[in-house]
C-alpha positions as CSV (number, residue, x, y, z in Angstrom):
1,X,25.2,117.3,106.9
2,X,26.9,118.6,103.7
3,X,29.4,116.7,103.6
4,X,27.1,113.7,104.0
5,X,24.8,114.6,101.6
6,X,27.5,115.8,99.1
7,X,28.9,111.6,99.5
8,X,25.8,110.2,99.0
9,X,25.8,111.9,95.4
10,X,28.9,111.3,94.3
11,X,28.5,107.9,95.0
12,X,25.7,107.8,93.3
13,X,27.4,109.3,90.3
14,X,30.5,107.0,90.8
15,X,27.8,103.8,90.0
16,X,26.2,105.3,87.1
17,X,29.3,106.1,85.2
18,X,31.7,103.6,85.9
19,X,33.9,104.1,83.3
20,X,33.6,107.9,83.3
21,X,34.9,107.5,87.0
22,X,37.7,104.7,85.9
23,X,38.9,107.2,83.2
24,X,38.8,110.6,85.5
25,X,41.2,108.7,88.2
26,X,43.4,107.2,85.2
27,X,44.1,110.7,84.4
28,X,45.2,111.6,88.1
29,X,47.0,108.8,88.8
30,X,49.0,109.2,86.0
31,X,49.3,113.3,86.5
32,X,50.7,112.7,89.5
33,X,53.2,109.6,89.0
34,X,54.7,111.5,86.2
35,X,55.6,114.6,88.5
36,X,57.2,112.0,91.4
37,X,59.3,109.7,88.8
38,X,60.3,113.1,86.8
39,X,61.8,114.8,90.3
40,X,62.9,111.5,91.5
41,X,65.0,110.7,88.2
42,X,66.9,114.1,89.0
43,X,67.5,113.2,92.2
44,X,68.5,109.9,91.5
45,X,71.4,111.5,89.0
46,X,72.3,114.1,91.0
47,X,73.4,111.3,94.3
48,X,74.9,109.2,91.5
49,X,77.1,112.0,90.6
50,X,77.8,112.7,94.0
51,X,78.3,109.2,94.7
52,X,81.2,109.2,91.5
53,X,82.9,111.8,92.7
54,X,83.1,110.7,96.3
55,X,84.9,107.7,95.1
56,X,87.3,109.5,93.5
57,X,88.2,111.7,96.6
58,X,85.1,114.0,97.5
59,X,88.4,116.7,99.2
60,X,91.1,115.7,97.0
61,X,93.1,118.0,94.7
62,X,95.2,117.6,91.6
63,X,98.3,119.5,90.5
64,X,99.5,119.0,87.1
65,X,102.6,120.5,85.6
66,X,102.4,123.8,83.6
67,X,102.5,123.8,80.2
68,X,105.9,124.2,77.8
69,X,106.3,125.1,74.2
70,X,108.8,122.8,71.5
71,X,109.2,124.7,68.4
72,X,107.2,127.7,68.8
73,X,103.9,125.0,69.3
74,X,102.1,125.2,73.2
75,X,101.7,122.0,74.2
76,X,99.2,122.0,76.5
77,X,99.1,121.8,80.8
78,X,100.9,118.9,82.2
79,X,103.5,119.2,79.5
80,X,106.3,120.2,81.5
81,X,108.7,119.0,84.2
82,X,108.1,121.5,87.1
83,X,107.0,119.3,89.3
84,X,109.7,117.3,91.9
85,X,109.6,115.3,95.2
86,X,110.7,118.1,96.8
87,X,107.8,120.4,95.9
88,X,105.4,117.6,97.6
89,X,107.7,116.9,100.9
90,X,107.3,121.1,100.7
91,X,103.4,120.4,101.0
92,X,103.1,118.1,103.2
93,X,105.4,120.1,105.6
94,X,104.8,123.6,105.4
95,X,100.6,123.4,104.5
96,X,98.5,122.2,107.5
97,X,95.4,122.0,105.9
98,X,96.7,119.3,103.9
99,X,96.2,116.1,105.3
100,X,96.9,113.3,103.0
101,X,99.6,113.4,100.1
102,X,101.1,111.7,97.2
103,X,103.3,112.3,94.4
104,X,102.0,110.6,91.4
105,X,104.5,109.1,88.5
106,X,102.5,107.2,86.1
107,X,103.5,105.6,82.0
108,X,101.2,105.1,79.3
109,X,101.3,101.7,77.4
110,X,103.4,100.0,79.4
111,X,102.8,96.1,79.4
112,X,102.5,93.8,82.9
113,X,103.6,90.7,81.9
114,X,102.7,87.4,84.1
115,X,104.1,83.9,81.9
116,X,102.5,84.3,78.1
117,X,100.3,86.6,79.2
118,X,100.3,90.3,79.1
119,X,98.5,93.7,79.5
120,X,98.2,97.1,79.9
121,X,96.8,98.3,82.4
122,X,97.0,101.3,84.1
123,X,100.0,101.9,85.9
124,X,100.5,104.4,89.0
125,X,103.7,105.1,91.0
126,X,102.1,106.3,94.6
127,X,102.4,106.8,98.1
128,X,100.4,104.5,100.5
129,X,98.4,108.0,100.9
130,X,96.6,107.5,97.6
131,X,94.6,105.1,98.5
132,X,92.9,107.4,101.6
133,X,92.8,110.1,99.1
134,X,91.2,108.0,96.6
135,X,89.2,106.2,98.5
136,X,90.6,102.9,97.6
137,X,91.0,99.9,99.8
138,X,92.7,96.7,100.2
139,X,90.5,93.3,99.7
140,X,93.5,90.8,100.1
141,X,97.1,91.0,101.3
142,X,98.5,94.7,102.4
143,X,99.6,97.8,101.2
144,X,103.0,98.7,100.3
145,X,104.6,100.9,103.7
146,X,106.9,104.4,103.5
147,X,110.3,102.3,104.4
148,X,109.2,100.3,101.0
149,X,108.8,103.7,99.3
150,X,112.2,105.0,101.0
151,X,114.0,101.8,99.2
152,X,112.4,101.8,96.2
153,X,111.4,98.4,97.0
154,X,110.1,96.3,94.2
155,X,106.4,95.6,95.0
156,X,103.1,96.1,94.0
157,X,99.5,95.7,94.7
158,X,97.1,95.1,91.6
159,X,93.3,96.1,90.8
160,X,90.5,93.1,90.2
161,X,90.5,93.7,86.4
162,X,94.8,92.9,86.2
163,X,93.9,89.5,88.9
164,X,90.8,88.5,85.9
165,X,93.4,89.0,83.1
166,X,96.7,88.1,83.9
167,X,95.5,85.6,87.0
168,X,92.3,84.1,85.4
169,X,91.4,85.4,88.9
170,X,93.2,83.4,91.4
171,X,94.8,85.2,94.1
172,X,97.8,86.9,92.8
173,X,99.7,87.4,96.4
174,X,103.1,86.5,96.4
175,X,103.1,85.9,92.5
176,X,105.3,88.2,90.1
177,X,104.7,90.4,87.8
178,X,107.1,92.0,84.9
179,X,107.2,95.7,84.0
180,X,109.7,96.4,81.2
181,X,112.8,94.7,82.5
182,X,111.9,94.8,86.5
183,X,110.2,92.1,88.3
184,X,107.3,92.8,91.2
185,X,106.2,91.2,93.9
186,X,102.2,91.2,93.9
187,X,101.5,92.1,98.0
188,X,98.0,93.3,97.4
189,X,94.6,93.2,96.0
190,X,92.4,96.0,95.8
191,X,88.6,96.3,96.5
192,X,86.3,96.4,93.1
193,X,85.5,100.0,92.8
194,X,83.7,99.6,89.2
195,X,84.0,102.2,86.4
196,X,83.8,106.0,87.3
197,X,82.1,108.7,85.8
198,X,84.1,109.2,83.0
199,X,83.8,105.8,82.2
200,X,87.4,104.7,83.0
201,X,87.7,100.9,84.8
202,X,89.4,101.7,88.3
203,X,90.0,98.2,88.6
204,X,92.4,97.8,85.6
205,X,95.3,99.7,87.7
206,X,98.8,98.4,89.3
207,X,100.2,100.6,92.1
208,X,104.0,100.2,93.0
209,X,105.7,103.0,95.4
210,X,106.4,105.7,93.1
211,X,110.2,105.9,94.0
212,X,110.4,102.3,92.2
213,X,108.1,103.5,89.3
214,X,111.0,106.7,88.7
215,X,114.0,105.0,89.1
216,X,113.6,101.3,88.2
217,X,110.9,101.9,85.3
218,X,110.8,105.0,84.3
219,X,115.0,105.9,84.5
220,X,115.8,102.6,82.4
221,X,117.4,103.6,79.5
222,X,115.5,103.7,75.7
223,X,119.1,103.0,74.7
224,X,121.0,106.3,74.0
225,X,122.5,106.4,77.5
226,X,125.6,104.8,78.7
227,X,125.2,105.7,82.3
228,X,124.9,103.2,84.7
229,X,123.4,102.8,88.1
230,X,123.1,100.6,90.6
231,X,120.3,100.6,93.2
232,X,120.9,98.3,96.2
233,X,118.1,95.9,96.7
234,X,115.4,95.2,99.8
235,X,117.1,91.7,100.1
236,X,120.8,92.8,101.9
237,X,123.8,91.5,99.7
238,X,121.6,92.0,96.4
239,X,122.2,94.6,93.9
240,X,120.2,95.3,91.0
241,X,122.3,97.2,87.8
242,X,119.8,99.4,86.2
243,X,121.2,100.4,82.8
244,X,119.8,104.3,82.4
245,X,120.7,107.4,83.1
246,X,122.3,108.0,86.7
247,X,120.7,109.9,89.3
248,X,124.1,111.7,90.3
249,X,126.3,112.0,87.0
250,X,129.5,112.6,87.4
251,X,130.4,116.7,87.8
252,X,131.3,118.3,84.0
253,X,134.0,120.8,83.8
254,X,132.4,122.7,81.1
255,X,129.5,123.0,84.0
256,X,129.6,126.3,85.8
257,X,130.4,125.4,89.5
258,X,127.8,127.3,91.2
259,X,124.9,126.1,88.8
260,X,121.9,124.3,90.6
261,X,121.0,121.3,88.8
262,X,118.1,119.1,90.0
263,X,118.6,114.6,89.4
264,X,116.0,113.9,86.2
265,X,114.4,111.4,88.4
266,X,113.3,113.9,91.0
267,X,110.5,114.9,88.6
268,X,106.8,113.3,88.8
269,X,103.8,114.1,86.9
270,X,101.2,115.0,89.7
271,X,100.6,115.8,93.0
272,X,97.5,114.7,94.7
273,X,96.0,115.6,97.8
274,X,93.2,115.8,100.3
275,X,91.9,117.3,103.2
276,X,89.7,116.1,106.5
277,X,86.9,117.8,105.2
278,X,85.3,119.9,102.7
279,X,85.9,123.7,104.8
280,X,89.3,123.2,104.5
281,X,89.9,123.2,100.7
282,X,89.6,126.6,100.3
283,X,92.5,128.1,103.1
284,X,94.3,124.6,101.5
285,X,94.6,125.9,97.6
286,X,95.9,129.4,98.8
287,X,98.4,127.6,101.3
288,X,99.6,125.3,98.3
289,X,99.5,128.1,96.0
290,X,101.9,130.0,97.9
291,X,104.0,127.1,98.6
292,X,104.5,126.2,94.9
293,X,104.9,129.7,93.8
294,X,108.0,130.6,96.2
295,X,109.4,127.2,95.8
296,X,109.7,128.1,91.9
297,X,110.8,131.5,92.6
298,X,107.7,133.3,90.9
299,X,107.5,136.3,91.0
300,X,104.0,138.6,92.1
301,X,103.1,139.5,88.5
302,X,104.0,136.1,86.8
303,X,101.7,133.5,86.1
304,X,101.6,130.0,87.5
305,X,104.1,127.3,86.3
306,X,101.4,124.8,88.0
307,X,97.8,123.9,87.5
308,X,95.5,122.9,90.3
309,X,92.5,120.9,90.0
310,X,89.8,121.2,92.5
311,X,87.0,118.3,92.7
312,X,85.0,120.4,94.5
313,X,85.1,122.7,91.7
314,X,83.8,120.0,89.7
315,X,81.2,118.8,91.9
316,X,79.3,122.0,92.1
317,X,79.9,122.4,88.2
318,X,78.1,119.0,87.6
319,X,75.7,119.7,90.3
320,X,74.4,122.7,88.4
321,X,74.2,120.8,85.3
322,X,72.0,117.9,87.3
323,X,69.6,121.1,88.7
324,X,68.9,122.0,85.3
325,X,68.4,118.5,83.9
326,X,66.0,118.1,87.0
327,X,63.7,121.6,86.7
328,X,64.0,120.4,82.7
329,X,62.0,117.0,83.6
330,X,59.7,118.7,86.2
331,X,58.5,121.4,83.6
332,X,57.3,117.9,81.6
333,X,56.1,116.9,84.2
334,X,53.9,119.6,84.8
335,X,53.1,119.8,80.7
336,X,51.8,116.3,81.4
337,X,49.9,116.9,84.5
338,X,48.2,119.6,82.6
339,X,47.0,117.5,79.6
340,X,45.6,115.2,81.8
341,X,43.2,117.9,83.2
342,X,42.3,118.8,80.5
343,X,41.3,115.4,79.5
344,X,39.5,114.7,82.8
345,X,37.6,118.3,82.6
346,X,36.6,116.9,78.9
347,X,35.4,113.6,80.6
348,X,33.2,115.4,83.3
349,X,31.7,117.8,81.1
């Protein structure tokens, strides 16, 4: 009976001051829709950064090079040439957390040329692996194989910003493509990933099989060298003379004969990873850690030659920044919610 009675007056009270009762839910309303959008903004970050970082590889892992010094200057990590083929066939072999792999050889300012036009896009010299690691995929044609990365074949597969620009966005398979003085063969188009959270376009990229990026790109000569090798070609009775420095010079007498010299070319720039799920990164940074460190004969108290990159790291670093951002808006939220009652308290008084 309470209840009922307590109904009947405040609908009484609801008809005789209309806009007192208009004004009074205004204030809720509003209270309340500012504490859902302010949590639901932080949310909404917070799966977009997720969502960022899962396209580049939620489990993947990036070595660089250490750093080296010219002239008494530090030049910063990545600045040295520690890193060869051999330390990532080491990896792959000897680390079974690991599960995907591939070496990474990449040039800055380099210009793909198709007829008059040109660009410069990003360039990458991979393993078919980096696209499972990266979570890229293949929209149109294929995906260069291992036997094309064995014979340093001369392919490629190109990103939807290099089709817009240098194929006013026909289909590029079968077409050709120049890099410096070596022609590819476009085999592949790649799905439109967009830009990532840095910003950078992942669609303005060519991948070739990093073997062809070493020796056919990278190893031509910048004129200074009067080596010459030649690299036999995917087509048989085809030879391809690469002016640059050769892979095998010829022995020096003034060399000492038990030195161990490693080919220029066996260097690349990065090594990047991945493993079948998140657990594994952990027992996979100490098995690569241990790898790298007896493979370049470090000893227990020296540091790393070697820097690894861990995206998880990163994750939970920009996830911590998102938790902030989020308890940030809900505290205005809650400022706001409280101005409103007081303005409602002010109405019904």
């Amino acid at each position: 009976m309470t209840i009922l009675n307590t109904s009947v007056v405040a609908m009484k009270a609801l008809r005789r001051n209309p806009t007192r009762a208009l004004l009074t839910t205004l204030g809720i309303v509003i209270g309340i829709a500012a504490v859902i959008t302010m949590m639901e903004i932080g949310r909404g970050s917070s799966k977009s950064i997720q969502a960022s970082i899962e396209k580049m590889g939620a489990n993947s892992v990036l070595i660089r090079p250490g750093w080296r010094s010219s002239g008494g200057v530090r030049l910063g990590a990545g600045s040295s040439n520690n890193l060869t083929s051999g330390d990532a066939a080491a990896i792959i072999r000897e680390c079974p957390s690991v599960a995907f792999l591939s070496p990474v050889v990449q040039s800055s300012s380099v210009q793909a040329i198709v007829g008059g036009k040109n660009w410069v896009p990003s360039i990458f010299g991979v393993s078919p692996d980096f696209l499972k690691i990266r979570n890229f995929s293949i929209e149109d044609g294929r995906c260069f194989s291992e036997r094309e990365v064995a014979r340093n074949a001369r392919v490629c597969i190109v990103g939807q910003t290099v089709v817009r620009e240098l194929f006013d966005g026909n289909s590029p398979i079968d077409s050709e493509i120049r890099i410096k003085n070596t022609t590819l063969r476009v085999i592949g188009v790649l799905k439109s990933k967009g830009a990532n959270m840095m910003g950078m376009d992942e669609d303005d990229v060519i991948m070739l099989p990093w073997t062809t990026m070493r020796i056919r790109i990278m190893g031509q000569s910048s004129g200074t060298s009067t080596h010459t090798t030649s690299f036999v070609s995917e087509t048989p009775g085809e030879t391809y003379p690469v002016t640059g420095m050769a892979l095998y010079p010829e022995a020096n007498t003034h060399v000492t004969k038990d030195a161990m010299h490693k080919p220029k070319l066996s260097y690349i720039n990065q090594i990047v990873f991945s493993c079948s799920s998140p657990e594994k990164v952990e027992q996979a940074l100490q098995e690569v850690n241990s790898v790298l460190r007896e493979r370049h004969r470090l000893k227990a108290d020296s540091a790393e030659d070697f820097r690894i990159h861990n995206s998880a790291d990163f994750m939970s670093m920009l996830s911590t920044t998102s938790t902030v951002m989020t308890n940030l808006l809900l505290g205005v939220a809650l400022i706001s919610l409280l101005v409103g009652g007081v303005g409602i308290m002010n109405i019904m008084l």
